[in-house]
C-alpha positions, -999 to 999 in steps of 0.1 A, spaced: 0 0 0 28 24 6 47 15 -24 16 19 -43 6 61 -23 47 71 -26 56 61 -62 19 76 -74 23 63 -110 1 41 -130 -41 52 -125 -49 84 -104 -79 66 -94 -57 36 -81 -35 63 -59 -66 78 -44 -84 50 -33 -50 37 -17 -45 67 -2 -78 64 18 -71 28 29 -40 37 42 -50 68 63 -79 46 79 -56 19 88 -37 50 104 -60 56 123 -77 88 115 -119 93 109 -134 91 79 -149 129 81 -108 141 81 -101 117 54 -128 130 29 -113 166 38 -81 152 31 -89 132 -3 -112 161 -14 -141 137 -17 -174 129 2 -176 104 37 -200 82 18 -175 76 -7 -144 70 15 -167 46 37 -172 27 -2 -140 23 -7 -129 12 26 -160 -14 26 -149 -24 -10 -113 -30 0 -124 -53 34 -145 -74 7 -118 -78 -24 -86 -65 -11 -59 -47 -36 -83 -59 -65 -111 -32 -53 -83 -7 -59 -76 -7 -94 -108 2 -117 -128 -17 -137 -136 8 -165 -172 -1 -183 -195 8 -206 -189 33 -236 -203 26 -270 -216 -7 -275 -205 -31 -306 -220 -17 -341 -221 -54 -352 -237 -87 -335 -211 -115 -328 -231 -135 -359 -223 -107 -381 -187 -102 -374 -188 -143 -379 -202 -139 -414 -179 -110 -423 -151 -129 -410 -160 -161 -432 -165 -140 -465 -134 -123 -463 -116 -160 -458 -133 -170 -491 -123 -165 -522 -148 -141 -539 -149 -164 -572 -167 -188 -547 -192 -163 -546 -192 -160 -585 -174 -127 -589 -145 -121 -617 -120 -115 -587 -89 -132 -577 -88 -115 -543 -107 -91 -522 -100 -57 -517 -116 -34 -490 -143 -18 -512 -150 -52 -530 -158 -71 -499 -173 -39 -480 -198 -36 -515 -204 -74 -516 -212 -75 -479 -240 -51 -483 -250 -63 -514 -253 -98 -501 -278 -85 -465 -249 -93 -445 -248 -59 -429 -266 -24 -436 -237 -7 -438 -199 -2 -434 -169 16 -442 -134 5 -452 -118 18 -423 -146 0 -400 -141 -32 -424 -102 -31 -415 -105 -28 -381 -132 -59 -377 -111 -77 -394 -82 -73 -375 -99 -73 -344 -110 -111 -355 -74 -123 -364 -80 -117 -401 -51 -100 -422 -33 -93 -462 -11 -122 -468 7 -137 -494 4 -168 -505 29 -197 -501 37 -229 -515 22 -263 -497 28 -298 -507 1 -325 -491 23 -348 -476 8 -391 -495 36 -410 -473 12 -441 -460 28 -440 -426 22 -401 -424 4 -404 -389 25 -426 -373 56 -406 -385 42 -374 -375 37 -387 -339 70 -398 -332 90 -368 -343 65 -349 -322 71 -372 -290 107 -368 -292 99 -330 -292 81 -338 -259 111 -356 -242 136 -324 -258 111 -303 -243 105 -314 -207 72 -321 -213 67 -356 -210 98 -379 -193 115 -407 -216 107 -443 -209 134 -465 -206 149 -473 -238 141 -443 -254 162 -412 -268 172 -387 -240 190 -366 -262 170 -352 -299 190 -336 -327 173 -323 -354 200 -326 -389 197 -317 -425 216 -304 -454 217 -267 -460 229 -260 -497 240 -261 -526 266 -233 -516 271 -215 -543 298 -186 -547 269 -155 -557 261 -124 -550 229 -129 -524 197 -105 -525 196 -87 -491 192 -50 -477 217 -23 -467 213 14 -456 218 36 -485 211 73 -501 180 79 -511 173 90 -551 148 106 -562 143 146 -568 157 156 -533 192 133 -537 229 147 -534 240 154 -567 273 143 -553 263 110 -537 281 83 -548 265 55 -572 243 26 -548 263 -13 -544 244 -34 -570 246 -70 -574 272 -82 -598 258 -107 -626 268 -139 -624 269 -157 -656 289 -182 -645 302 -199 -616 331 -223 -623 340 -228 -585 321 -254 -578 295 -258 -545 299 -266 -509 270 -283 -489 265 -273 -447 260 -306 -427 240 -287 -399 223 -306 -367 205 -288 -340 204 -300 -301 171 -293 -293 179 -297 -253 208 -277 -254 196 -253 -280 228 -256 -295 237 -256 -338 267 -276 -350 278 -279 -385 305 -291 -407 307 -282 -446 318 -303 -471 323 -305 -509 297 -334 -512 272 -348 -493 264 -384 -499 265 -412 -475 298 -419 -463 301 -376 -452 265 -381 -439 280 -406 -418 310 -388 -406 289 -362 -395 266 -385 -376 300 -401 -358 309 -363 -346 271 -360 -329 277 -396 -316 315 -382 -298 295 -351 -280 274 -381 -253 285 -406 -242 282 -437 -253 253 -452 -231 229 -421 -233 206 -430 -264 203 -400 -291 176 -395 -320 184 -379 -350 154 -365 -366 158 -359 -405 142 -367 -435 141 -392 -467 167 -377 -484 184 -410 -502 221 -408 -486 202 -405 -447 185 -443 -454 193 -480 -455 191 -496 -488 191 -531 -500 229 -524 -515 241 -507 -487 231 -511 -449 264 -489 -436 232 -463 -418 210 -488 -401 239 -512 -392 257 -478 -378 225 -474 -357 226 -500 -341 260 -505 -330 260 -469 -314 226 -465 -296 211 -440 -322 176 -438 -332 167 -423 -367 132 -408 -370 123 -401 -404 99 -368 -411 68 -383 -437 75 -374 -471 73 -338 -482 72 -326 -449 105 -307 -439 88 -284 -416 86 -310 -392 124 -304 -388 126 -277 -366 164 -271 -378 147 -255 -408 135 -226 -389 174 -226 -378 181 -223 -412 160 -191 -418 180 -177 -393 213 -184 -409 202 -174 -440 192 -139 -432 221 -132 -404 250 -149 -424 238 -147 -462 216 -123 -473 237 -93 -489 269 -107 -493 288 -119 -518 322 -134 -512 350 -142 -536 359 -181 -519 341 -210 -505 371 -206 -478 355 -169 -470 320 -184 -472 326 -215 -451 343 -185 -426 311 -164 -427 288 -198 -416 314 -211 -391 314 -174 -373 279 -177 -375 274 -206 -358 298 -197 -328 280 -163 -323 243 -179 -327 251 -203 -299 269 -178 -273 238 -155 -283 214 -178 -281 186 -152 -263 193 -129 -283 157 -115 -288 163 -108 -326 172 -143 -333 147 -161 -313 121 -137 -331 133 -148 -365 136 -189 -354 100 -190 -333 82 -171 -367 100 -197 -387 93 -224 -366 62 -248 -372 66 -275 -357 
């Protein structure tokens, strides 16, 4: 209470009413404390009768009324369906809807009387309802989509602390793909610059533009990039192939970093080098002998692997805007990266990029 009278921020309201709780619990009548407050008996008595009853939540106020919805909870349903739809659906020549189309087509349709564009935006907001762009999505036809989908999901659990592992199963989860081809290219990206147009310095220099790259006779790299989802830690080697005897290698490093007895999973997906084949068992055999699980994502569905959203990251931290002259420089650039990402791994940019990214 005194904390609440001596800093006097937040609501005056909230000040006040403390103010009269604490000079009765001093003590003095409610007559000196209305002269005090500048308010009536009746209403210090309220407040002091209110506070007995709630406590500290009769102090704050509970602001009500003002002007009530212009549209019924049905209506702002409907509106909210419509503008989901596609308006060829309704049999219009449109590919999209604009503000005035689906504001007319609203009222032309008896969904509402009226409303404005500005009214329409807001609504819409209001229900969770905003401009976006389309993206690509593949349905996923694996036959074992379900049962796939649950285990990567349970090992998320254990990685999580959200359910405990049973005995014989994975304590530790990585999540590993491939991040490439790596190609030496200028990359699109953003830098500050002048500004052109009619108000420019005539003296500014010409903006950095991307140089052309007609061709590109140095060959590619390919990141072998794994993710400890307990640690929240990113490891990754590059290499000048990736087939399954570096796939491997990289799997033996993950292997060294627990020991031995402590089970791991490695969640990744179907990408040929990563599975056992009748001609070559060297991944399942390898399995085996070291206490590793491999949980396959269903087919076309990457963004189960949450190292993708790790990926994003890298791309727009490490990639975007540059354009270096080596792999060497390159595979320096990622490498630096990856030490900074996991010392800085709060750092509220980052985990703002990676948790937009992330979907699974």
């Amino acid at each position: 209470m005194l904390r609440i009278v001596r800093r006097g921020t937040g609501s005056v309201v909230t000040w006040r009413r403390a103010q009269m709780v604490l000079l009765s619990a001093q003590g003095m009548d409610v007559a000196k404390i209305a002269v005090v407050t500048f308010t009536s008996p009746d209403r210090v008595r309220d407040v002091v009768h209110n506070f007995n009853a709630d406590g500290f939540a009769s102090l704050y106020p509970k602001y009500k009324g003002g002007r009530p919805r212009t549209f019924t909870l049905p209506e702002r349903r409907e509106i909210k369906k419509v503008a989901k739809s596609r308006p060829v659906e309704h049999g219009l020549p449109f590919s999209t809807w604009s503000l005035a189309k689906l504001a007319d087509f609203l009222v032309a349709e008896g969904v509402v009387d009226d409303i404005s564009h500005e009214g329409l935006r807001i609504l819409l907001r209001e229900e969770g309802v905003s401009f976006q762009r389309l993206k690509t999505w593949k349905t996923s036809k694996d036959p074992d989509y379900a049962v796939k989908k649950a285990r990567v999901e349970h090992l998320y659990a254990i990685a999580d602390g959200e359910v405990l592992p049973e005995p014989g199963e994975p304590e530790v989860v990585f999540c590993l793909d491939e991040f490439g081809p790596l190609n030496l290219q200028p990359h699109p990206g953003r830098q500050w610059a002048e500004r052109g147009g009619k108000h420019k310095d005539p003296d500014r220099e010409p903006r950095p533009r991307r140089r052309a790259t007609y061709t590109r006779p140095h060959g590619v790299r390919h990141l072998f990039a794994a993710y400890d989802l307990g640690k929240d830690q990113l490891y990754g080697h590059i290499k000048s192939r990736k087939h399954r005897t570096r796939f491997l290698e990289f799997c033996r490093y993950l292997r060294s970093l627990h020991p031995s007895q402590t089970r791991i999973a490695i969640v990744l997906d179907n990408f040929s080098p990563h599975l056992t084949t009748k001609k070559d068992s060297r991944v399942g055999d390898w399995a085996k002998e070291n206490n590793v699980e491999f949980a396959y994502t269903p087919t076309n569905s990457s963004w189960l692997n949450r190292i993708e959203a790790q990926f994003t990251a890298l791309r727009y931290f490490a990639l975007d805007g540059t354009d270096h002259p080596t792999h060497r420089a390159q595979g320096s650039m990622i490498r630096r990266y990856i030490i900074w990402r996991n010392k800085n791994a709060a750092d509220k940019r980052l985990r703002a990029l990676i948790n937009r990214a992330n979907v699974a």
